[in-house]
RONULO-334943 format. One record per residue (C-alpha): residue in three letters; x, y, z. Coordinates in steps of 0.2 Angstrom, whole numbers, padded with zeros to 4 digits, always signed. Layout:
N
alaXYZ/...
This chain:
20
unk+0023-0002+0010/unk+0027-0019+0010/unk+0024-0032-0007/unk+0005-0039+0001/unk+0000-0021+0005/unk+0008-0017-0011/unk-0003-0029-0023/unk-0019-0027-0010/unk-0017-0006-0013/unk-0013-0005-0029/unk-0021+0013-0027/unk-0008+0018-0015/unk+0007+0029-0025/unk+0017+0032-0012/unk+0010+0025+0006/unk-0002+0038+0013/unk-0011+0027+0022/unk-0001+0011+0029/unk-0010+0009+0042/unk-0019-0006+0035/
């Protein structure tokens, strides 16, 4: 995941869902 998608989905502990 990239560093906006990162502090946007905190939640997301190793990118299951990048699709956002």
């Amino acid at each position: 995941s990239n560093s906006l998608v990162m502090i946007l989905n905190a939640t997301d502990a190793d990118e299951p869902n990048h699709l956002n």
